[in-house]
N, CA and C atoms of all chains as a GROMACS GRO file, in nm:
protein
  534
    1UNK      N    1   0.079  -0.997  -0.847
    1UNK     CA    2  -0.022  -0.942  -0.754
    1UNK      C    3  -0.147  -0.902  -0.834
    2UNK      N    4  -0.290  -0.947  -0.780
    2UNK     CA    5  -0.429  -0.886  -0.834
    2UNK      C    6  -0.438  -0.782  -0.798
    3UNK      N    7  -0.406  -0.652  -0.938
    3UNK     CA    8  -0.436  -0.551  -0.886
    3UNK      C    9  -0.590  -0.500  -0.957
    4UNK      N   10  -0.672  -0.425  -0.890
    4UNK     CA   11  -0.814  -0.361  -0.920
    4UNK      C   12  -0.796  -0.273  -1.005
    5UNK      N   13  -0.693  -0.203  -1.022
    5UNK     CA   14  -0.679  -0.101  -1.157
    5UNK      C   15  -0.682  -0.152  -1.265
    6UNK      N   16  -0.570  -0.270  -1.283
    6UNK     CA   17  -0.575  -0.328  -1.382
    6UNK      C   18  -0.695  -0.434  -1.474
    7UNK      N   19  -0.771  -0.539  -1.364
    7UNK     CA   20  -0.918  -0.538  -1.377
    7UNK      C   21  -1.028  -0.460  -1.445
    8UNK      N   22  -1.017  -0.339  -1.375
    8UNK     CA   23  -1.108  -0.294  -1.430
    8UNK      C   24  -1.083  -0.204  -1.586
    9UNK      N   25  -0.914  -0.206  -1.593
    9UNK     CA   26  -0.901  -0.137  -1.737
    9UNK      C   27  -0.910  -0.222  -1.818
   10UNK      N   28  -0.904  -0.342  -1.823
   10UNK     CA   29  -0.950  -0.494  -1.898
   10UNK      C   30  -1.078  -0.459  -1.960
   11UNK      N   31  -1.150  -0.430  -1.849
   11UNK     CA   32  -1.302  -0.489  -1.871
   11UNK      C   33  -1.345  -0.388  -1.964
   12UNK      N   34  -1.269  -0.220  -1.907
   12UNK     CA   35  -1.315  -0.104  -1.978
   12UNK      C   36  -1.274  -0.103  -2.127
   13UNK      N   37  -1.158  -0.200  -2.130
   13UNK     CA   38  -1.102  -0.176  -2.296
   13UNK      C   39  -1.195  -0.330  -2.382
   14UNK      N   40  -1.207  -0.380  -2.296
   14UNK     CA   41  -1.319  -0.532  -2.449
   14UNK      C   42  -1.438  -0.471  -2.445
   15UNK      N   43  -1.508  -0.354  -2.319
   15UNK     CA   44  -1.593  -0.359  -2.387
   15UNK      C   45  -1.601  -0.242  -2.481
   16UNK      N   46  -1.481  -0.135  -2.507
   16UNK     CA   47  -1.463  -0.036  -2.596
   16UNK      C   48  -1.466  -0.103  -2.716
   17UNK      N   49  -1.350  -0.247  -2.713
   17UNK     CA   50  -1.323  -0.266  -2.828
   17UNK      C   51  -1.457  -0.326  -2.927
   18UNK      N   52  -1.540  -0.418  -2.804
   18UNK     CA   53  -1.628  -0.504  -2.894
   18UNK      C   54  -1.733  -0.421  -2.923
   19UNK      N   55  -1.774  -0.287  -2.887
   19UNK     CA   56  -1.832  -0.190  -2.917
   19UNK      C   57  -1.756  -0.111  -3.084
   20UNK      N   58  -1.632  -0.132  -3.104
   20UNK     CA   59  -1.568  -0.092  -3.214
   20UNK      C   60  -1.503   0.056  -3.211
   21UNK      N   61  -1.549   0.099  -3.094
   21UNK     CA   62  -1.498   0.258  -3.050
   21UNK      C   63  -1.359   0.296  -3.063
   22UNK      N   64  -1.315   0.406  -3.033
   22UNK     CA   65  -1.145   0.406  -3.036
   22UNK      C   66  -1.175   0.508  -2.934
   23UNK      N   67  -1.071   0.516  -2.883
   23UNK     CA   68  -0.984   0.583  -2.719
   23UNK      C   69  -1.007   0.664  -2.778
   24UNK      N   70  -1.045   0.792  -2.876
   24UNK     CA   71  -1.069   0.903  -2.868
   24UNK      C   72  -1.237   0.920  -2.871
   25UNK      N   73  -1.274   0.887  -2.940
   25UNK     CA   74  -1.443   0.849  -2.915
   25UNK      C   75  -1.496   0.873  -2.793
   26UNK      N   76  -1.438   0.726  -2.682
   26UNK     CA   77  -1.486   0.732  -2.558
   26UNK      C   78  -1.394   0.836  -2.477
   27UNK      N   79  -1.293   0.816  -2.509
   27UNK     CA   80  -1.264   0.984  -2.439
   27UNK      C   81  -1.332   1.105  -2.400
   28UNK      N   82  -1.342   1.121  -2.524
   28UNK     CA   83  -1.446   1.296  -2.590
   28UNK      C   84  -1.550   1.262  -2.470
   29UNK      N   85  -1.615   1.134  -2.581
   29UNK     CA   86  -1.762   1.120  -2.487
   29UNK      C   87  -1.763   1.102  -2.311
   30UNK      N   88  -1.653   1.089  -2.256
   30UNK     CA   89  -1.667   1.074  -2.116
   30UNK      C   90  -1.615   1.176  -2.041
   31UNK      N   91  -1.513   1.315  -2.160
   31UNK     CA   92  -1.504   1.443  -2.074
   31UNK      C   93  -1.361   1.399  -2.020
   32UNK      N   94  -1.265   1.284  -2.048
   32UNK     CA   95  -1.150   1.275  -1.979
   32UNK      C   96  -1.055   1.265  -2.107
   33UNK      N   97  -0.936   1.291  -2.108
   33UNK     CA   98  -0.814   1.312  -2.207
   33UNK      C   99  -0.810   1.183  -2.236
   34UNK      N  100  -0.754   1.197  -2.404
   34UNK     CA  101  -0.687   1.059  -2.431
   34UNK      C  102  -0.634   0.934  -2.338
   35UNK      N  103  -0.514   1.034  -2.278
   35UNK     CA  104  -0.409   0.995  -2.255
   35UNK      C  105  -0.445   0.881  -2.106
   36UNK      N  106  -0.504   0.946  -2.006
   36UNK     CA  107  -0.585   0.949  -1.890
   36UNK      C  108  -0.657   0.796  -1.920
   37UNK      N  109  -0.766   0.808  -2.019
   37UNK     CA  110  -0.807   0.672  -2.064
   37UNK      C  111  -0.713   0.566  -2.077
   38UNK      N  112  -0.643   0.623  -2.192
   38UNK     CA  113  -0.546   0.508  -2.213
   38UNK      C  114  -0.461   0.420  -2.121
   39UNK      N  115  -0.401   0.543  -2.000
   39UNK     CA  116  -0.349   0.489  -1.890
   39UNK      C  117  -0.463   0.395  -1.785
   40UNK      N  118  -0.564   0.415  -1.811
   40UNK     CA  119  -0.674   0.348  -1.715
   40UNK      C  120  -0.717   0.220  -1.821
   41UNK      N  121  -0.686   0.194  -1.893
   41UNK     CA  122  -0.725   0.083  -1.963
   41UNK      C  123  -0.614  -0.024  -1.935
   42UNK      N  124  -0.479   0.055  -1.969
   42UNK     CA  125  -0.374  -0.038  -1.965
   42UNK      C  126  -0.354  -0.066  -1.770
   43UNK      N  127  -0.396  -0.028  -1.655
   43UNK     CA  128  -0.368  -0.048  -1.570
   43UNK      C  129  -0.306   0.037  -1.515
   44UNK      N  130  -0.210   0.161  -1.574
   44UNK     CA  131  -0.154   0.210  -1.486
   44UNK      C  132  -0.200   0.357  -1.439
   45UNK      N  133  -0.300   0.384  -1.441
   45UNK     CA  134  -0.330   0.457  -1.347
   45UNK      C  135  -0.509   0.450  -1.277
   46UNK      N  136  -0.533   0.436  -1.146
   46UNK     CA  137  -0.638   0.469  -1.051
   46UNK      C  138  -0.739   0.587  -1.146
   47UNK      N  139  -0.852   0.488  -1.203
   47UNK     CA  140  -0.937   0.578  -1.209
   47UNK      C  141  -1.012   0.641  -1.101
   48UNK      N  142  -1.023   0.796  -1.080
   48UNK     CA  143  -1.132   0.811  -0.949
   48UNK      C  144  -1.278   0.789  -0.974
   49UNK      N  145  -1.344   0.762  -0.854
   49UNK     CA  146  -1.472   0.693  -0.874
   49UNK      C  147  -1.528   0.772  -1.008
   50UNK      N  148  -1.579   0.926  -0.968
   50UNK     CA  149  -1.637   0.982  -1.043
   50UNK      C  150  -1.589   0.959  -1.216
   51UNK      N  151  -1.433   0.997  -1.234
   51UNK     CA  152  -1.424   0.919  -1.361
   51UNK      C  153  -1.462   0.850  -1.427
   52UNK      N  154  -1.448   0.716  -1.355
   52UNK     CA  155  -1.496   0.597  -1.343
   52UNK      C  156  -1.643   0.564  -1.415
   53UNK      N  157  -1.726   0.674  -1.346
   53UNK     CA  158  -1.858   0.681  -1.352
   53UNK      C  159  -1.863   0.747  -1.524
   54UNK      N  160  -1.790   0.834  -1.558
   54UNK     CA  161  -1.848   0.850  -1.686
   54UNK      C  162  -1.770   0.839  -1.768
   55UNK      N  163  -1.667   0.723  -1.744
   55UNK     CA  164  -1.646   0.617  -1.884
   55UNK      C  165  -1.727   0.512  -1.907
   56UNK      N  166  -1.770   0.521  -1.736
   56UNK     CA  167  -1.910   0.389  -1.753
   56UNK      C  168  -2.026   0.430  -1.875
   57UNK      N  169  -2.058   0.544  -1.836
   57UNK     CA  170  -2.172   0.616  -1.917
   57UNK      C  171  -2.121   0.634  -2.074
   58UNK      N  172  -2.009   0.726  -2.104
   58UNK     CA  173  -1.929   0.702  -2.237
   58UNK      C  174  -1.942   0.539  -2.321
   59UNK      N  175  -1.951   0.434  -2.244
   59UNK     CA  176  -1.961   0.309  -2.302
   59UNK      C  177  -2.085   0.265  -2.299
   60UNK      N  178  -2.196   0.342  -2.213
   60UNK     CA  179  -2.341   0.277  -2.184
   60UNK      C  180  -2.317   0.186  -2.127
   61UNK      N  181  -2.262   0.136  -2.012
   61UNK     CA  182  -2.259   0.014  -1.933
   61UNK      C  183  -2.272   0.084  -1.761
   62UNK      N  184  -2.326  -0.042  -1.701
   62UNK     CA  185  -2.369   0.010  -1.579
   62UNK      C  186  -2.209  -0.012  -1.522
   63UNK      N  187  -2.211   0.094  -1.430
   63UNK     CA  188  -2.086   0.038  -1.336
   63UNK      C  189  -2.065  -0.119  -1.254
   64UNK      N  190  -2.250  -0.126  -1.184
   64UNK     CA  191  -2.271  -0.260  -1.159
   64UNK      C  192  -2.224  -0.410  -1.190
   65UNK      N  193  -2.222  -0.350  -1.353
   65UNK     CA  194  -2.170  -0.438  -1.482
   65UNK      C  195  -2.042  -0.479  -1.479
   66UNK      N  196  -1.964  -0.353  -1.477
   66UNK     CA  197  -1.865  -0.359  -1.468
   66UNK      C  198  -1.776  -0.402  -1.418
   67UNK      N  199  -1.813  -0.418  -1.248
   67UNK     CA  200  -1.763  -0.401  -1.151
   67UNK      C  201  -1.815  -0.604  -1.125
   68UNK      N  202  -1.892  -0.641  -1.180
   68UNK     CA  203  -1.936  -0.788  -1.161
   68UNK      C  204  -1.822  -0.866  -1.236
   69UNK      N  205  -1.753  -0.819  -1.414
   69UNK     CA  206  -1.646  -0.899  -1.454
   69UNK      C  207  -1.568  -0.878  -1.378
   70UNK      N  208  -1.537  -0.724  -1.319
   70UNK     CA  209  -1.419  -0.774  -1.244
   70UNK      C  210  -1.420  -0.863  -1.171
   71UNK      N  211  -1.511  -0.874  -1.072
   71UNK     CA  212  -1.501  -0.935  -0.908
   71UNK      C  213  -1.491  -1.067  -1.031
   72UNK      N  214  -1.540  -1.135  -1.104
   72UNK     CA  215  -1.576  -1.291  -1.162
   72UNK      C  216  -1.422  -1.308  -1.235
   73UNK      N  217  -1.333  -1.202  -1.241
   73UNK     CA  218  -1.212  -1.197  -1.346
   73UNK      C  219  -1.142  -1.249  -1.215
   74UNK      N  220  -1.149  -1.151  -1.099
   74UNK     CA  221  -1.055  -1.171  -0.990
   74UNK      C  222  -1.048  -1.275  -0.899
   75UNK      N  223  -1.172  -1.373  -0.928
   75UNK     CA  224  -1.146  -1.449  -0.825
   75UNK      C  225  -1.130  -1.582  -0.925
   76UNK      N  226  -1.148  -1.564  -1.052
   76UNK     CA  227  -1.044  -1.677  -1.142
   76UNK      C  228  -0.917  -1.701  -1.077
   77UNK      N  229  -0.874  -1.572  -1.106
   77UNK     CA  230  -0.720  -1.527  -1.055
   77UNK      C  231  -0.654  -1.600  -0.921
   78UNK      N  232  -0.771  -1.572  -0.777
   78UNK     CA  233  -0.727  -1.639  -0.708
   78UNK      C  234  -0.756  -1.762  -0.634
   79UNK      N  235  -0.816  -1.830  -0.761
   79UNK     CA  236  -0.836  -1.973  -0.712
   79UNK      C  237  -0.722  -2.062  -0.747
   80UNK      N  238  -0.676  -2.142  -0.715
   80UNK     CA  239  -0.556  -2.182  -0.732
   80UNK      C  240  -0.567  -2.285  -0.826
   81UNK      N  241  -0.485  -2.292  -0.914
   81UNK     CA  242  -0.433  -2.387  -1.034
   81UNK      C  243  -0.443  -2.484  -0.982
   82UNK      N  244  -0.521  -2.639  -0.991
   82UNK     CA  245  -0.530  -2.743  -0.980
   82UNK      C  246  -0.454  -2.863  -1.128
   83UNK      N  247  -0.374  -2.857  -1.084
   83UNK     CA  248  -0.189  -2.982  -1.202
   83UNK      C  249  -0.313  -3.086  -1.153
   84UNK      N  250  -0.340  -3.199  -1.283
   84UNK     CA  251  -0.432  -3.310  -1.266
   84UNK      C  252  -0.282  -3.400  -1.297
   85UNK      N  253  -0.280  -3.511  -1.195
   85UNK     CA  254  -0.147  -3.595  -1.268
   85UNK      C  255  -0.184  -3.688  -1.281
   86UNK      N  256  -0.205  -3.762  -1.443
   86UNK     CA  257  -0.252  -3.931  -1.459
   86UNK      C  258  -0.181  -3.991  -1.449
   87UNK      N  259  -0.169  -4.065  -1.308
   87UNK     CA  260  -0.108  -4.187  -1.308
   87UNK      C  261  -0.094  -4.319  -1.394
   88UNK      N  262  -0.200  -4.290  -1.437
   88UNK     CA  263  -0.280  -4.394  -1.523
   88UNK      C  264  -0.161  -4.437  -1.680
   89UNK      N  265  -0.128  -4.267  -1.733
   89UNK     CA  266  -0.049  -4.251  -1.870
   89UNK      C  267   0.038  -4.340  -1.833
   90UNK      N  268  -2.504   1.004  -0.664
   90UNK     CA  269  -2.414   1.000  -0.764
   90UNK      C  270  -2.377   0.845  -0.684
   91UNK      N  271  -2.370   0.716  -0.776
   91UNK     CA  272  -2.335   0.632  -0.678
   91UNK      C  273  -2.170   0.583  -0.733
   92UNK      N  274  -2.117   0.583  -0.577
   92UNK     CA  275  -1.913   0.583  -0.610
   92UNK      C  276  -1.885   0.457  -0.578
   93UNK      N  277  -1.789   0.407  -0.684
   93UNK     CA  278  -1.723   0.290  -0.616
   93UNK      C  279  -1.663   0.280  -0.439
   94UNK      N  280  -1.592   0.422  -0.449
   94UNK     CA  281  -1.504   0.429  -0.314
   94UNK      C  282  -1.604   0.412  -0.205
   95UNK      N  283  -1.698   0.466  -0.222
   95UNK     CA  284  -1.838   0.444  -0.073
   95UNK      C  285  -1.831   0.334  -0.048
   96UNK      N  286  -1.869   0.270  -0.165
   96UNK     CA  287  -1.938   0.079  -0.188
   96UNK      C  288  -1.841   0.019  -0.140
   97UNK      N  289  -1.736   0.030  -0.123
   97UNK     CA  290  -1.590  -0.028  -0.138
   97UNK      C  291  -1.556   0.001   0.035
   98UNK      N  292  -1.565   0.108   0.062
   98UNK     CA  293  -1.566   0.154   0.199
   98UNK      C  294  -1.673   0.103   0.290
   99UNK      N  295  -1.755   0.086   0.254
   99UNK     CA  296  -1.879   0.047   0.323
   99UNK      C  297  -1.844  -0.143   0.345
  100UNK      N  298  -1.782  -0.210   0.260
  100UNK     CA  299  -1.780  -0.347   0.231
  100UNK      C  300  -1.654  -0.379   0.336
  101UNK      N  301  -1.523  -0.281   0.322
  101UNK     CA  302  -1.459  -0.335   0.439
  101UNK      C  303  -1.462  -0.323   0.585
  102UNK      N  304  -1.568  -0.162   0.590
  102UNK     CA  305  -1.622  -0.143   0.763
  102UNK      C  306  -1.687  -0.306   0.738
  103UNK      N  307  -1.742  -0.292   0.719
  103UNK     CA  308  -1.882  -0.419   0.781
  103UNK      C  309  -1.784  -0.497   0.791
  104UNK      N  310  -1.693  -0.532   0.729
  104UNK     CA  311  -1.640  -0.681   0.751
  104UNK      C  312  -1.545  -0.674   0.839
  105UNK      N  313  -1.471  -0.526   0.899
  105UNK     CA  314  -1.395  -0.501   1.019
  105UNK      C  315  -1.514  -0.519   1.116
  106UNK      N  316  -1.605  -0.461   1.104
  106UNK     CA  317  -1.706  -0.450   1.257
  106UNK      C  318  -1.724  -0.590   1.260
  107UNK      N  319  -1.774  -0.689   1.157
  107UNK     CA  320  -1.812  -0.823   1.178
  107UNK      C  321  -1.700  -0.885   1.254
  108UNK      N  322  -1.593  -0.865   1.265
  108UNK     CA  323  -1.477  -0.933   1.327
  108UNK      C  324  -1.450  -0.861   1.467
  109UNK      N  325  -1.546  -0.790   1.444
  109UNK     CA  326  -1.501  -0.715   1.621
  109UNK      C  327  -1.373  -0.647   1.638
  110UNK      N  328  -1.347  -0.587   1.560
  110UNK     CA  329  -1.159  -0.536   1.505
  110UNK      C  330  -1.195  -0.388   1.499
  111UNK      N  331  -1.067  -0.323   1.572
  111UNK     CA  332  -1.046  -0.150   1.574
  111UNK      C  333  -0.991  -0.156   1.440
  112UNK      N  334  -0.999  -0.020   1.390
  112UNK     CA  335  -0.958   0.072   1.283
  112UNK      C  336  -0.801   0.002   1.304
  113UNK      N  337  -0.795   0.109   1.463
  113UNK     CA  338  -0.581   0.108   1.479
  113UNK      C  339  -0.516  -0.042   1.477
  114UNK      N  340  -0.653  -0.170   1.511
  114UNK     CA  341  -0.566  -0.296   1.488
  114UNK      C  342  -0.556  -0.347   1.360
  115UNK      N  343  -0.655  -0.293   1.260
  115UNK     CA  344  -0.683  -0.360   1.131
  115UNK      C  345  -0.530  -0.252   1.047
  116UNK      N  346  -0.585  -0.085   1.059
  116UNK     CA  347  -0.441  -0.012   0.985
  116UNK      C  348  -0.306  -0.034   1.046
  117UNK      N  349  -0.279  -0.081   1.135
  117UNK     CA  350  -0.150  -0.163   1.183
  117UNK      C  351  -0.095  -0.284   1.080
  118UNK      N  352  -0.227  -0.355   1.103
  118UNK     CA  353  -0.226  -0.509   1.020
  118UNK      C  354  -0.190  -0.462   0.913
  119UNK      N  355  -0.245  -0.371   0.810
  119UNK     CA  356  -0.269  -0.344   0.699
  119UNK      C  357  -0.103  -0.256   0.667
  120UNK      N  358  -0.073  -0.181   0.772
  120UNK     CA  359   0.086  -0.104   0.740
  120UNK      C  360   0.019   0.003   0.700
  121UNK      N  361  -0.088   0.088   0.691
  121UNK     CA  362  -0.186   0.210   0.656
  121UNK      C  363  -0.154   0.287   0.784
  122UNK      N  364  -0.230   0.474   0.747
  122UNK     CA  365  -0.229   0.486   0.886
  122UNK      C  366  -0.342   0.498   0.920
  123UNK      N  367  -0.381   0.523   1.054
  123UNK     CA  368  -0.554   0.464   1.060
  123UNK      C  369  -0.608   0.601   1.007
  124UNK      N  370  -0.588   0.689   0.999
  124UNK     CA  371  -0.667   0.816   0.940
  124UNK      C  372  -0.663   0.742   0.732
  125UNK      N  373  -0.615   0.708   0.712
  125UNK     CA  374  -0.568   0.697   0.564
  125UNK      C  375  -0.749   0.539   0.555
  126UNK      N  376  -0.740   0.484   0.701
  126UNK     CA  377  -0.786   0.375   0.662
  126UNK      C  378  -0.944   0.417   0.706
  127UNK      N  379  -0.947   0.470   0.776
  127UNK     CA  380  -1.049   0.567   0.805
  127UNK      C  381  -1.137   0.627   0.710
  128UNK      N  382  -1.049   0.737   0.645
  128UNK     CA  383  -1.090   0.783   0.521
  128UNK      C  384  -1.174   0.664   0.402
  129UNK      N  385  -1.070   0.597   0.401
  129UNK     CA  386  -1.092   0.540   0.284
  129UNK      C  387  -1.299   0.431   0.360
  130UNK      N  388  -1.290   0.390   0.454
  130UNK     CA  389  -1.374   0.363   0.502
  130UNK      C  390  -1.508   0.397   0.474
  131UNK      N  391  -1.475   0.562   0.484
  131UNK     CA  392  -1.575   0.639   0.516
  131UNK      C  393  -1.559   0.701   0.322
  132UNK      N  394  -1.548   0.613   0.261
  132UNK     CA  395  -1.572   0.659   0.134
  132UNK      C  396  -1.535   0.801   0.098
  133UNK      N  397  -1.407   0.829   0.171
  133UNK     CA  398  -1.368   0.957   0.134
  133UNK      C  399  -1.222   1.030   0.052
  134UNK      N  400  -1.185   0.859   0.067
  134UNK     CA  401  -1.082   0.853  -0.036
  134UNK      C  402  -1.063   0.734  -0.093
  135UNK      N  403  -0.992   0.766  -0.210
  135UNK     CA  404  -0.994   0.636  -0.339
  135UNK      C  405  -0.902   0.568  -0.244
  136UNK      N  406  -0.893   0.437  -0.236
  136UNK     CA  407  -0.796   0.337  -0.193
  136UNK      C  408  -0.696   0.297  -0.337
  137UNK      N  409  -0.559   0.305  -0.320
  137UNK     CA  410  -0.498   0.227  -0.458
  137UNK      C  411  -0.518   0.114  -0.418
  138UNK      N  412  -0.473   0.049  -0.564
  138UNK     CA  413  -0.542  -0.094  -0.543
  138UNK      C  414  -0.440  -0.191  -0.480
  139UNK      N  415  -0.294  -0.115  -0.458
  139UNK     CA  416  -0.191  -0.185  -0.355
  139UNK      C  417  -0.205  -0.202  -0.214
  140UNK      N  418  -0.288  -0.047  -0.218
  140UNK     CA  419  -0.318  -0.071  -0.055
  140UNK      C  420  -0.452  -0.144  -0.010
  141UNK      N  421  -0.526  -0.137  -0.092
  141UNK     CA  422  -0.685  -0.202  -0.136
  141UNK      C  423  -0.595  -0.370  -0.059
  142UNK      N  424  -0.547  -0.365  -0.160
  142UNK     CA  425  -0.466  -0.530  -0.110
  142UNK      C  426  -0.420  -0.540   0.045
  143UNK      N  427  -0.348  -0.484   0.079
  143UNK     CA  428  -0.329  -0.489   0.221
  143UNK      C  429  -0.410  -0.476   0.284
  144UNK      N  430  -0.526  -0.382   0.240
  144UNK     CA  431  -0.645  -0.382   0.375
  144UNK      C  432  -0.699  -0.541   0.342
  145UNK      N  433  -0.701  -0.578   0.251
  145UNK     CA  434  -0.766  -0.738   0.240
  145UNK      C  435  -0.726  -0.803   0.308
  146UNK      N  436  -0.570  -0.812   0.300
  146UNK     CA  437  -0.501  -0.921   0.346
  146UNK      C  438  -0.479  -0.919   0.554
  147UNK      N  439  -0.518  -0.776   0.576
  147UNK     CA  440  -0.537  -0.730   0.710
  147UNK      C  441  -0.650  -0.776   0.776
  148UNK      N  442  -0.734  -0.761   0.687
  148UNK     CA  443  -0.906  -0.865   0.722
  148UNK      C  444  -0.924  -0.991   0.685
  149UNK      N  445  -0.842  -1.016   0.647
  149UNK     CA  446  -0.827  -1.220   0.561
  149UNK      C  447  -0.948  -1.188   0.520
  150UNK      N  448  -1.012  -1.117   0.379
  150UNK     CA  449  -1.040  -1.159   0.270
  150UNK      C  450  -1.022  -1.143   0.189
  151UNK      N  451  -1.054  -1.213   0.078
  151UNK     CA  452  -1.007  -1.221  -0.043
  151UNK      C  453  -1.097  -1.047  -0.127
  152UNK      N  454  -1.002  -1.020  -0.253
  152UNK     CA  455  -1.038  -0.919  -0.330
  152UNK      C  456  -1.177  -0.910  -0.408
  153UNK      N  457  -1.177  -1.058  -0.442
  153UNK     CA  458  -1.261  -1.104  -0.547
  153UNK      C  459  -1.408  -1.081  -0.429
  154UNK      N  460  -1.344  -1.141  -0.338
  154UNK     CA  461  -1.500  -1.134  -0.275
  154UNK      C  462  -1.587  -1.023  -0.217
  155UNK      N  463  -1.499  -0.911  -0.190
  155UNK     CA  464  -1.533  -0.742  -0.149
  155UNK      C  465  -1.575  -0.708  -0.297
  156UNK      N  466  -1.508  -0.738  -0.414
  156UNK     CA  467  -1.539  -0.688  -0.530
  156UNK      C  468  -1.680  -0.715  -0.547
  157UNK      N  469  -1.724  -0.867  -0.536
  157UNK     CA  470  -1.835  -0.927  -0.569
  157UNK      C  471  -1.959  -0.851  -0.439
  158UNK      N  472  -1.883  -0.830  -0.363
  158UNK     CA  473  -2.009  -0.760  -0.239
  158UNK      C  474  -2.074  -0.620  -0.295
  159UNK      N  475  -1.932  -0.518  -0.337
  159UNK     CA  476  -1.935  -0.418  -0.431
  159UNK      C  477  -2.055  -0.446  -0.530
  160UNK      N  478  -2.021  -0.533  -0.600
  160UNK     CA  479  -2.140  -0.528  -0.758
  160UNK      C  480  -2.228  -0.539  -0.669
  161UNK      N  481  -2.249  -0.645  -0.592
  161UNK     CA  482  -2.403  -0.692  -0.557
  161UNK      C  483  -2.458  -0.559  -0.530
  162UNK      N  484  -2.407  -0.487  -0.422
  162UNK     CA  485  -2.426  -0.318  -0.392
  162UNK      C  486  -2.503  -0.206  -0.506
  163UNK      N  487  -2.395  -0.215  -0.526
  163UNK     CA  488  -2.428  -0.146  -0.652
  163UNK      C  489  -2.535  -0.212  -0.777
  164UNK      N  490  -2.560  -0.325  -0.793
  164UNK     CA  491  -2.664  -0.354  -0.852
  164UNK      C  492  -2.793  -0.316  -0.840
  165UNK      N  493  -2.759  -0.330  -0.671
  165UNK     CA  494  -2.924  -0.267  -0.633
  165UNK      C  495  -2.953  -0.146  -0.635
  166UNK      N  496  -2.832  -0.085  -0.602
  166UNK     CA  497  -2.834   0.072  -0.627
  166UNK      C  498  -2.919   0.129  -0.753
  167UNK      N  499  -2.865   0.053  -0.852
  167UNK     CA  500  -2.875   0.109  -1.003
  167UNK      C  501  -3.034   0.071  -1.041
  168UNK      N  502  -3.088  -0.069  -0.984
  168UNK     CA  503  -3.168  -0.108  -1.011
  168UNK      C  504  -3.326  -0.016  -0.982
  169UNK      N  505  -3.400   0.024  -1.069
  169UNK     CA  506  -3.514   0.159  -1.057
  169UNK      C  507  -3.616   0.098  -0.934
  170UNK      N  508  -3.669   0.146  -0.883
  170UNK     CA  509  -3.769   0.123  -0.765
  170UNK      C  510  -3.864   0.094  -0.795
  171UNK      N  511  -3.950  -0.046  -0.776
  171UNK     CA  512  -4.075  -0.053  -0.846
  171UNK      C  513  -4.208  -0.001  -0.714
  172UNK      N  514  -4.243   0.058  -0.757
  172UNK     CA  515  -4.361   0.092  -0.650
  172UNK      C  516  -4.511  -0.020  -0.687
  173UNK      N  517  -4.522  -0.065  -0.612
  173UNK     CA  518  -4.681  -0.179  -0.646
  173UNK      C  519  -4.738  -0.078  -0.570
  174UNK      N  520  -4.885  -0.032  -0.689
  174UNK     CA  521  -5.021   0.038  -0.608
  174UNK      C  522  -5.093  -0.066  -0.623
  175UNK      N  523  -5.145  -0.141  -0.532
  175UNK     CA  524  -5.248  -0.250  -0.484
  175UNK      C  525  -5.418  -0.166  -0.506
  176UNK      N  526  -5.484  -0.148  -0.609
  176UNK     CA  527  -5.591  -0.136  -0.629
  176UNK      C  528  -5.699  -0.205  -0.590
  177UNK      N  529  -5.686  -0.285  -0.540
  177UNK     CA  530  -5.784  -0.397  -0.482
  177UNK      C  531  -5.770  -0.333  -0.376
  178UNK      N  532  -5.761  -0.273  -0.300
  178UNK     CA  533  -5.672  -0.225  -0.083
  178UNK      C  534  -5.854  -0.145  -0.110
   0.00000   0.00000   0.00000
């Protein structure tokens, strides 16, 4: 199942990582616990909006931003696998 | 303060009203209760992203594409206001 939690903790952890940050860094800087992050990166827990909003800011990325890989992540997801079969081989 | 849950709420009213569909036939469809779907409507509560799914699948659309309505939303939101003073007037 495409879930939106998990989406968006994707997007929140490449762009921590390719920034070089560590989960306590953006933590501090966004006012939410380690732990809290960590669970919102890996998927399992519902960030609330406001949260949301200032891990956006903690990373300098617009939510806008954010919220565009997902929707472009999620609908990879549900376009359906097209099997090419060469008859031809 | 701009929230995902509004943007998000705002994207599945319109697309219930566009279908000409009650709250109580869509939170039926959906297995929600209509106050829960209500709420969440009216940007007043976070939707999980399990039930996020059912309200989709209650409106036949896809995730990716409320997501993508979301950014567009919010893009403009974020985007600063240009004021043109026409000096020539």
């Amino acid at each position: 199942m495409i879930l939106l939690r998990s989406h968006i903790g994707l997007v929140l952890r490449s762009s921590r990582v390719e920034q070089g940050r560590t989960l306590r860094d953006v933590a501090k800087s966004a006012r939410v616990s380690l732990g809290y992050l960590s669970e919102v990166e890996r998927g399992q827990k519902e960030a609330s909006s406001e949260l949301l909003n200032s891990i956006c800011s903690a990373l300098d990325i617009s939510l806008g931003e954010v919220l565009q890989s997902v929707s472009a992540q999620i609908k990879v997801q549900e376009t359906p696998t097209l099997i090419v079969v060469d008859d031809a081989a």
